[in-house]
N, C-alpha and C positions, 0 to 999 in steps of 0.2 A: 244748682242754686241760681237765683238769677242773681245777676248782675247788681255793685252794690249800689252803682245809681237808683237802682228800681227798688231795693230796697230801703232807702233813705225815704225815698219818695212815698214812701207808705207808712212810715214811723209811727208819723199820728192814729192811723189807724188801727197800728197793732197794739198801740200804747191802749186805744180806745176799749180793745178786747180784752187786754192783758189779763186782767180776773178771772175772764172766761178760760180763758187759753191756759193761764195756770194751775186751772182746778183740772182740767181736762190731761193736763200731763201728768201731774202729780201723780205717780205708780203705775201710769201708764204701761204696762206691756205688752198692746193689741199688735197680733201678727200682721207684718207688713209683706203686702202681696205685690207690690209693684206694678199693677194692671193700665194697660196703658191701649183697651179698646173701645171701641167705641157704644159699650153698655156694661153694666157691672150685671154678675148672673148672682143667685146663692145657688151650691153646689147638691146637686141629688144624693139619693143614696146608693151607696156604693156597695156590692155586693160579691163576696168572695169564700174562699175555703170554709173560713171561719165563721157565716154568716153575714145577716147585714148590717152594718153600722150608718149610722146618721152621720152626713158629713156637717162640722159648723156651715155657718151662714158667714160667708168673708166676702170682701172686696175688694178687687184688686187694684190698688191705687197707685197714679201717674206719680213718680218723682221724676220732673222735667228738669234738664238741664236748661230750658230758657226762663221758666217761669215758677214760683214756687207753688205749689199748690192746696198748701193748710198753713195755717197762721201758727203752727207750730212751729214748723219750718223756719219759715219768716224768722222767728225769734231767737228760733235755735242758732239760724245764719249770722245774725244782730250780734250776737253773743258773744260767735265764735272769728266772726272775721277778721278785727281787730286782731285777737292774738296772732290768727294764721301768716295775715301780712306782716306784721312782725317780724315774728319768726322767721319767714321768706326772707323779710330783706335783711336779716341780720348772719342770715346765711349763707349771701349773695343771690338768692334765687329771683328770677324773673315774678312779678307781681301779677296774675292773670286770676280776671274773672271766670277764664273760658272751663271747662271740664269735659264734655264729650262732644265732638263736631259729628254730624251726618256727614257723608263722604259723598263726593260732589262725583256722578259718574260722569260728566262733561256730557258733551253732544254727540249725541248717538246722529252716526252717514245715513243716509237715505240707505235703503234696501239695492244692492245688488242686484244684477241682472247677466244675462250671458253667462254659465258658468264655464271657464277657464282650467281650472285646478285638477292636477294630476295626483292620485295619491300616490306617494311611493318612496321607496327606503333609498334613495339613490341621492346622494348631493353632488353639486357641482364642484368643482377643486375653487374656482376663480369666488375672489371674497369680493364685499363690496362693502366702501367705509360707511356705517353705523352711527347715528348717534341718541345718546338715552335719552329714551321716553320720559317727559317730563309726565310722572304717576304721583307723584307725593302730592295733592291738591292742596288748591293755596288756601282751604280751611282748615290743613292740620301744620303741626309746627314744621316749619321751615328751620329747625336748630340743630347746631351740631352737636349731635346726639352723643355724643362721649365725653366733650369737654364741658359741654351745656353753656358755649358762646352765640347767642341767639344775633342768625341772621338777620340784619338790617328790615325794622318795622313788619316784623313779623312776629306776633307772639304764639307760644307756645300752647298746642291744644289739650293735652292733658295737663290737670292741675295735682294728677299726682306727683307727690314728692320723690324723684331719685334721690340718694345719697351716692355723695361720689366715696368711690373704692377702690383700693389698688388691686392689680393685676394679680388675681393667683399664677401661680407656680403651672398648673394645669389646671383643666377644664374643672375636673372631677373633685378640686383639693376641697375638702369640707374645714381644710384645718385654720384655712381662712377666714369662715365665719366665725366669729368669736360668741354669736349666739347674745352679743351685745349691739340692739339695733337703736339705741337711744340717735334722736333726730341733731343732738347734738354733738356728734362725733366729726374730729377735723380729720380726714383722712385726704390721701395725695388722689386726684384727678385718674379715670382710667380713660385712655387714649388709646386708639388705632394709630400705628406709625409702620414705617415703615419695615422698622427689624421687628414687630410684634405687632398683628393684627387679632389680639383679643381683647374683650372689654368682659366686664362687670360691672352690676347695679344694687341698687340696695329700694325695695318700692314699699310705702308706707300706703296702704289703699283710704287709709277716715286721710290722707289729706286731697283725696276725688272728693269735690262737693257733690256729688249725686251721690255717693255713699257715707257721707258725712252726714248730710239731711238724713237717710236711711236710717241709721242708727240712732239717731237722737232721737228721732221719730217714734223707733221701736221699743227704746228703749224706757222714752220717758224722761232722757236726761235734758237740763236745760242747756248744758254745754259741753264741749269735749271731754274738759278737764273733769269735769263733774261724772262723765262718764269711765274715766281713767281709773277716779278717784276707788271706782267698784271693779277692780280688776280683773276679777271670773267672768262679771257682765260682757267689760271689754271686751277681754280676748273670746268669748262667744261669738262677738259683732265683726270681725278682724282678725285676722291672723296675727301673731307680732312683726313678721316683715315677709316679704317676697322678694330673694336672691335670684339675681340672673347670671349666668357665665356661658363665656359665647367663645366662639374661633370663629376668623370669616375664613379661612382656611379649608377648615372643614366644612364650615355651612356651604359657600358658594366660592369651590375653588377658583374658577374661570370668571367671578363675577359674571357670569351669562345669565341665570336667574335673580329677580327682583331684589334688592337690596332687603336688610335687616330691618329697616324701615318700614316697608312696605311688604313687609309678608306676617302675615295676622294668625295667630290660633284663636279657635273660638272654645269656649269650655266651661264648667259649671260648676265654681268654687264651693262646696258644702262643708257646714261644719256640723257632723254628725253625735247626737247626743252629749252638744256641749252643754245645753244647758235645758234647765226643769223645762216640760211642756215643747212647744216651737218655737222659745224666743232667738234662738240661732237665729245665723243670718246664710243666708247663701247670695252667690253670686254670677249670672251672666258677662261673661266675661270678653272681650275683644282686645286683645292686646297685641300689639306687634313683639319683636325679636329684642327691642331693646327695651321694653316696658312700659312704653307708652299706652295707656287705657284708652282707646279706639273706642271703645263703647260699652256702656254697663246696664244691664236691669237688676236691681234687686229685689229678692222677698228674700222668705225665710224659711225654717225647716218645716212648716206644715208642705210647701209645696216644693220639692227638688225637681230637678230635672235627669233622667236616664236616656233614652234613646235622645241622638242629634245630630242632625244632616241639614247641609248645606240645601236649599231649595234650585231646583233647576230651571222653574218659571222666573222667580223675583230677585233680581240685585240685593246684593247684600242682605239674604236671610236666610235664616235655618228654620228646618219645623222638628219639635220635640216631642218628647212622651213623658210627660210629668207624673211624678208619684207622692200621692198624696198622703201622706201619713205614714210613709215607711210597709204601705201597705203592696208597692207594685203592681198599684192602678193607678189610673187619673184619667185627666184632659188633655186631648191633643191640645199642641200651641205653634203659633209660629211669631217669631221674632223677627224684625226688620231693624237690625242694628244701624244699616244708613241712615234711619228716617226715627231712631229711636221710637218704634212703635212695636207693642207687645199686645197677640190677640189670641185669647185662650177661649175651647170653646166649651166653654162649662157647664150648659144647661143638656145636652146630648152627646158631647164627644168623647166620653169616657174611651178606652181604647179596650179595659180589660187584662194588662199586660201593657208595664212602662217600659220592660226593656228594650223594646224597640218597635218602631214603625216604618213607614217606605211610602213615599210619598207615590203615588200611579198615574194620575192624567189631573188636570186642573182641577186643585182643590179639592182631592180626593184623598185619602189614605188607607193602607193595608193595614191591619192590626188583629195580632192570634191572641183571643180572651182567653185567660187560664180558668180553669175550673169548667169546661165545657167541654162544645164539639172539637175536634180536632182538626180544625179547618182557620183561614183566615177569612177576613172578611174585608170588604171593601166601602168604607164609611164615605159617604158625601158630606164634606164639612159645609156645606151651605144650609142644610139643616137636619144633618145625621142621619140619617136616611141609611140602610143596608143596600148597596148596588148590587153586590151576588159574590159569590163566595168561593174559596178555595180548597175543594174536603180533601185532605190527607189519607191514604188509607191503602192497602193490599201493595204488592212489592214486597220487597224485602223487609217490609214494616213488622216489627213481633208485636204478637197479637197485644205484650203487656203497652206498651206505647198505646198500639191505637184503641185502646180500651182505658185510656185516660188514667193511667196507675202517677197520679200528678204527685205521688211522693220519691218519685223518679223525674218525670219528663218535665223539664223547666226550660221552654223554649226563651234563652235571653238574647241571640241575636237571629237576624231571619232576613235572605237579600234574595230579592228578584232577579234573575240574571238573566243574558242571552235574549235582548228584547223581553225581556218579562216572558219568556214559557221554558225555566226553569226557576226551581227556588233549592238556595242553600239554608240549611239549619242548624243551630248550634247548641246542645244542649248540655247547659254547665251537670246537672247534677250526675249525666252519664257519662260524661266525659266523653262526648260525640261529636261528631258531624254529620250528616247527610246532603243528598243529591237527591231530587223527585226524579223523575220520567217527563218527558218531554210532554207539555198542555197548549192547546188553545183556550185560552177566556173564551164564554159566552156571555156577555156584556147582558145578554139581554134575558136568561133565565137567572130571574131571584136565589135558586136554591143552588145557583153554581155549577162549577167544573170539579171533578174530582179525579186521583191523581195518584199513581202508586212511588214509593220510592225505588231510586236503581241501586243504590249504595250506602253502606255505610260506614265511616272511618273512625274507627277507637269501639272501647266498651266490649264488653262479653258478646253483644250480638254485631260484633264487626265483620265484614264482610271483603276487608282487605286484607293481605297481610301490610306489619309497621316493619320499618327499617331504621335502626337508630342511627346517631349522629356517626358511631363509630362503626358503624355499615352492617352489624348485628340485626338478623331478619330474623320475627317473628309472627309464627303462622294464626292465624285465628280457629280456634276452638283446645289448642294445644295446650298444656298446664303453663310453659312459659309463659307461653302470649298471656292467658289469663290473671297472671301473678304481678303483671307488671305493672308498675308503681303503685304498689302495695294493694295490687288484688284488682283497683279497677279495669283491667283491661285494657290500656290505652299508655302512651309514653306523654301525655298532658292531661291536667287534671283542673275541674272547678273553670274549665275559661272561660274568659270575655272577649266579644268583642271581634270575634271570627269574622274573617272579609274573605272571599272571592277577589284575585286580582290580575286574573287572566290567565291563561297558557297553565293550568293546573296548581296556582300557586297560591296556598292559602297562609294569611296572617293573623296571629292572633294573637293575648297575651293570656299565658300558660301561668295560672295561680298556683298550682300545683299543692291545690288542697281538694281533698274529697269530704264532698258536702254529706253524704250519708255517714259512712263513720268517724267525720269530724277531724280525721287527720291529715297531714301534711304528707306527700306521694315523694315529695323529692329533697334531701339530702343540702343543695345547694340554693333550694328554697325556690323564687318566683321568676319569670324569666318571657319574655319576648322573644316567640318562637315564631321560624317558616318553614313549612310540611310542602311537599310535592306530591300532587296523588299522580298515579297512572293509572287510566282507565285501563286501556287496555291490558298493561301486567297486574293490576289491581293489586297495585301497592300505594303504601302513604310512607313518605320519605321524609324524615328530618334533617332540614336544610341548612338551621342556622339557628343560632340562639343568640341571646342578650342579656344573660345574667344583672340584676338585678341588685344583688347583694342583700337580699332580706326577703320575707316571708312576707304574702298581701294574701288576705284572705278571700278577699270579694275587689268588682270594679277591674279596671287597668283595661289598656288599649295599645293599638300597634298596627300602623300604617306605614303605609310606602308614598313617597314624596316625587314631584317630579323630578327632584336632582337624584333621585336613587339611593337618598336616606332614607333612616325608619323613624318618625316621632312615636312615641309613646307614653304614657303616665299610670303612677302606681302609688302606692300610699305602703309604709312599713306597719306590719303587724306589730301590738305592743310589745311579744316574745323578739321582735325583730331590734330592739330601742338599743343603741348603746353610745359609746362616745362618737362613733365614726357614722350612726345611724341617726340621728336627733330631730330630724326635721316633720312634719306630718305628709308631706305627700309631693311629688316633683311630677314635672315634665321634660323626657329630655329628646335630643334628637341624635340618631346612632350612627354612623358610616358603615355602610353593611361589609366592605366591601375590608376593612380592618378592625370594628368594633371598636372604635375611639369614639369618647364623647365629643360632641359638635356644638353641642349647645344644649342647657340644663336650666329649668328652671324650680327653685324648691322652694316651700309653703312651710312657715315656722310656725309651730301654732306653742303651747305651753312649755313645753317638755313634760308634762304629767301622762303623755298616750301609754308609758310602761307600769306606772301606779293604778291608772284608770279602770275601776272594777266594768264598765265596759267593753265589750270585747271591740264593738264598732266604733270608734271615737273618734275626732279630731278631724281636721281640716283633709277634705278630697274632692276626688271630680270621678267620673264615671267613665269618662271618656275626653276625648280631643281631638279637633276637625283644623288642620291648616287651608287657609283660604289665601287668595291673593287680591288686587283689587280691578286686576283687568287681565285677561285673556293672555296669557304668556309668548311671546315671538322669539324663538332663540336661532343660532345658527344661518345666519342669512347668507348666503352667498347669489353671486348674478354673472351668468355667462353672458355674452355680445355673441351674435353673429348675423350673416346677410340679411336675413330676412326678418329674424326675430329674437328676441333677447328672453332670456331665460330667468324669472327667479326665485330660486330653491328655499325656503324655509322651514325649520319644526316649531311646531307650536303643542302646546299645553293648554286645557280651559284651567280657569282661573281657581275653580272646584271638584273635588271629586267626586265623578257620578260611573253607578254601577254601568252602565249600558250606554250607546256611541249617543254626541250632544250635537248637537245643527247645528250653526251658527253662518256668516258671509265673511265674504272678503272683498276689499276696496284698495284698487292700487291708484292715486291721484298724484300727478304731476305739482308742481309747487305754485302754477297760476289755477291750480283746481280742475283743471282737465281730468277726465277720467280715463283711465288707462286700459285698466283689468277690470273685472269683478267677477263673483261667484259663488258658490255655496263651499263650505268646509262642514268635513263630519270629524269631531274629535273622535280620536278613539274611545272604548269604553275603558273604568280600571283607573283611569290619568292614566295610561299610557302614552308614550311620545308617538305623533302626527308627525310625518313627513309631507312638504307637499309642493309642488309644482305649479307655479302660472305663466306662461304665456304671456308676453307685451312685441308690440311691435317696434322693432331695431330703432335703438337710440332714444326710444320713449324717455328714459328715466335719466338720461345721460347729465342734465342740470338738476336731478334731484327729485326722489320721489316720497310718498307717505305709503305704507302699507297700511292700511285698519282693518281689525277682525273684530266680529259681533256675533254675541252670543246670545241664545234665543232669552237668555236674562236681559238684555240690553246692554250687557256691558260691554266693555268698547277698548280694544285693545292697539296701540300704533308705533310704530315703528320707522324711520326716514332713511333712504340709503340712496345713492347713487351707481348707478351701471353704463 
């Protein structure tokens, strides 16, 4: 919303409309698309299983956090502002017009030259003193994020409302939330101290002015209250709260990785058949560790979002596979949360299949269409165009797959690996995985490469044998093997979300529901698993799980982090609801290494998801991607000797990408001398970089800067002395 100067300044104006503007809200509830590029499309026809459907004619319209942009708005801000600072300050809270900042990636070094850098797993013993990268930019709040004592003239960049909370007992306790989030609750302050490094939050999203405007917008209502007043409406538009509980313990034992602050998920709050038609509301989401709203896009349930990955060209964005009507088609899109800019390409980018996509070289994308050939294909987003394609086919492939039997094969997630000439596939309704055979692209024949598969893991046509957690081996073709978790052939069932993460190690999250006969495979219900395959003994080994504690039918996710946690997110089925069960849907992050919670975040929506004659309902996200905001430098140490001085560092890029990322490095003395410089290759995976530079004796001895650059431009730095 802008700024209430600018809206004072226009008073007369909206007063001047006011007639207009209030006939035009009145019952209003046109789906808000939040379109924020630079043409509005109407969307083609969309064509699938079922036939073809006419898609409406929509818009997708800017809700700017610097300016408002319909005289709705305008009014709706008029209306509402008054109460909101109130309220603020009778709460004690800081009074800010501000609500989303673009994130400033500072000044990218010139380009290196000479490269220096050794890769290698080897550190040097001798340390060198450190000091932290000043990364929190001075456009987002400078406050102390637990007791919420705002640093000296600095105001705070999210205008969402925290409520302060006391410290649960542990991570996990639900018995905490009392499931009473009224904004006027006096609870005691949650603090980082020294005998207790955990906190808790309480986050009300309608008091974000960009989702305030959102919903009033969609709604029709003239004012919050007015929209409260229709309480089904509401909580359609909004969850009732967003708890957080954190350990820094567990998050970042060694404080060596970026603070709570500065470490962001990205994810796509949806609220599934909450209400008649598309008036839900959904939400792009950018928050950090302790709840600060980093960045928001809203629309609504006409258009959600499924596949989402970080971009490895542009700072601060991810590209999506949107699904349009619950149909599991759409438009490619890609979102630049730094620069609040959202460009969908709706007149040609249909994908065919939203579960997922893969971005390939500038402004291109992969995407496997359902109901067709059994191939990918390689879309030119500049103007949709087919570059050439990927056919599936011979291998170990049974003939029912590659003869498109789509009441089976439901490719929902798909990763390019090994420089792109491998691909893994995941396919929930078989309860599979697969491996291709080793491809070259030809860039330059239309009708493509094609490509047989070498393996496959789970399902009746498995081609490994499974090993379960408690070391129990199962052969494939054998009644055992076949029987397992209740017939489909496989020890996971229904999953999402399968990744590739190097060295044979696959993560997913195990729904452990079987989509053909509709039932539930496992006993202890949904669960965050990791499989080990071996090529060579052509085994798939279960490594590790992360119970859950409830039944999800559909969605969930499960990554590996560079501290060597798991985040993941899941939503309880409504057989799943009980007193200990209540919430709609969380995020949490796992310690692989003992299975303690780390840090949790959960989604309150009604309590009706167990009444709800819905099977799908209530507030979730598909998935979740941790991002950082620069290039990570951890472990530094620096040897001296005669001739040349040594220094050893790991780094991490700031995102995770399937396959190894470029970037430079800059070692500069404190009068700007340059020292070092050279190329760095992240590993693929986020795997941990080891690496080695070269300086000559005594270079850094008053003090140096390290900078790493990622072929995004973001800029990562570090200062130490040797």
């Amino acid at each position: 919303a802008a700024p209430l100067t600018r809206v004072k300044a226009g008073v007369w104006a909206v007063l001047t409309a006011a007639a207009a503007v209030a006939s035009k809200m009145s019952g209003s509830n046109e789906a808000l698309l939040g379109r924020r590029a630079t043409s509005s499309t109407a969307y083609g026809s969309l064509t699938n299983g079922a036939g073809d459907r006419e898609h409406h004619t929509r818009r997708w319209r800017s809700v700017s956090g610097k300016a408002v942009t319909s005289l709705v708005v305008v009014l709706a801000v008029m209306m509402v502002a008054t109460t909101m600072n109130s309220s603020r300050s009778a709460a004690g809270w800081p009074n800010s017009a501000s609500s989303v900042n673009a994130l400033d990636s500072g000044t990218a070094p010139e380009e290196p030259t000479n490269a220096k850098a050794v890769m290698t797993t080897a550190q040097d013993e001798a340390t060198v003193t450190t000091a932290k990268p000043t990364t929190f930019r001075a456009n987002k709040a400078r406050v102390n994020a637990l007791t919420h004592a705002a640093v000296a003239d600095v105001e705070p960049a999210s205008s969402a409302k925290v409520d302060n909370a006391e410290v649960p007992e542990s991570a996990d306790s639900q018995a905490w939330f009392t499931k009473d989030f009224d904004h006027d609750r006096e609870e005691t302050a949650s603090a980082i101290t020294a005998e207790s490094r955990s906190f808790s939050r309480i986050v009300h999203l309608e008091d974000n002015e960009i989702i305030l405007a959102a919903i009033l917008e969609s709604s029709g209502a003239a004012s919050l209250e007015e929209l409260k007043a229709d309480s089904d409406n509401f909580y359609s538009m909004v969850p009732s709260a967003i708890t957080i509980e954190g350990d820094l313990d567990l998050i970042n034992s060694d404080d060596d990785f970026p603070g709570v602050e500065e470490s962001y998920l990205v994810f796509d709050l949806q609220c599934k058949n909450c209400a008649e038609g598309d008036a839900s509301m959904s939400y792009l989401l950018v928050i950090n560790l302790i709840g600060d709203i980093v960045a928001v896009e809203t629309h609504n349930e006409t258009m959600s979002v499924d596949a989402l990955h970080p971009s490895p060209t542009k700072s601060k964005e991810v590209y999506l596979g949107m699904n349009y009507d619950a149909s599991e088609n759409g438009p490619a899109a890609v979102w630049n949360w730094g620069e609040s800019v959202f460009t969908q390409y709706g007149e040609y980018g249909y994908t065919g299949n939203s579960h997922d996509v893969f971005w390939a070289e500038e402004n291109s994308l992969w995407h496997m269409p359902a109901y067709e050939e059994f191939s990918f294909r390689l879309m030119d987003l500049d103007d949709g165009h087919e570059k050439t394609r990927l056919n599936i086919s011979g291998g170990v492939l049974p003939g029912a797959w590659e003869n498109k039997d789509w009441s089976l094969v439901d490719v929902n997630h798909f990763q390019f690996d090994d420089m792109d000439t491998r691909v893994y596939m995941s396919f929930r309704d078989l309860s599979a995985f697969i491996k291709t055979e080793e491809f070259n692209l030809d860039m330059n024949n239309i009708h493509g490469t094609s490509v047989g598969v070498e393996w496959i893991a789970g399902s009746h046509n498995g081609t490994f044998a499974i090993i379960d957690l408690d070391g129990t081996r199962y052969e494939p073709g054998t009644t055992e093997y076949n029987q397992l978790y209740g017939g489909v052939g496989s020890l996971w069932a229904g999953q999402h979300n399968l990744e590739h993460f190097g060295n044979g190690e696959f993560f997913m999250f195990d729904n452990a529901y079987d989509m053909n006969s509709e039932e539930w495979t496992n006993p202890d219900g949904s669960r965050m698993l990791i499989v080990q395959v071996d090529e060579e003994e052509e085994t798939v080994t279960l490594t590790w799980e992360y119970q859950m504690g409830y039944r999800s039918e559909i969605f969930g996710d499960n990554d590996r982090l560079p501290s060597g946690n798991l985040i993941g997110c899941a939503w309880p089925d409504g057989s799943s609801i009980s007193d200990e069960v209540a919430f709609d849907a969380e995020i949490v992050e796992v310690v692989r290494e003992t299975g303690e919670l780390a840090w949790n975040m959960k989604v309150w929506g009604t309590g009706e998801r167990s009444s709800e004659s819905q099977e799908i309902y209530g507030w979730m996200m598909y998935s979740v991607e941790r991002v950082y905001e620069e290039p990570l430098i951890l472990s530094q140490t620096c040897s001296t000797g005669n001739s040349a001085d040594t220094l050893a560092f790991d780094t991490f890029n700031n995102f995770k990408q399937q396959s190894e990322v470029q970037g430079t490095y800059k070692v500069t003395t404190t009068s700007g001398t340059e020292v070092a410089s050279g190329a760095v290759t992240w590993s693929a995976h986020w795997a941990r970089t080891s690496i080695k530079v070269k300086m000559w004796s005594g270079a850094c001895s008053g003090g140096c800067t390290l900078s790493l650059k990622n072929f995004a431009g973001d800029v990562g730095e570090k200062t130490f002395t040797c």
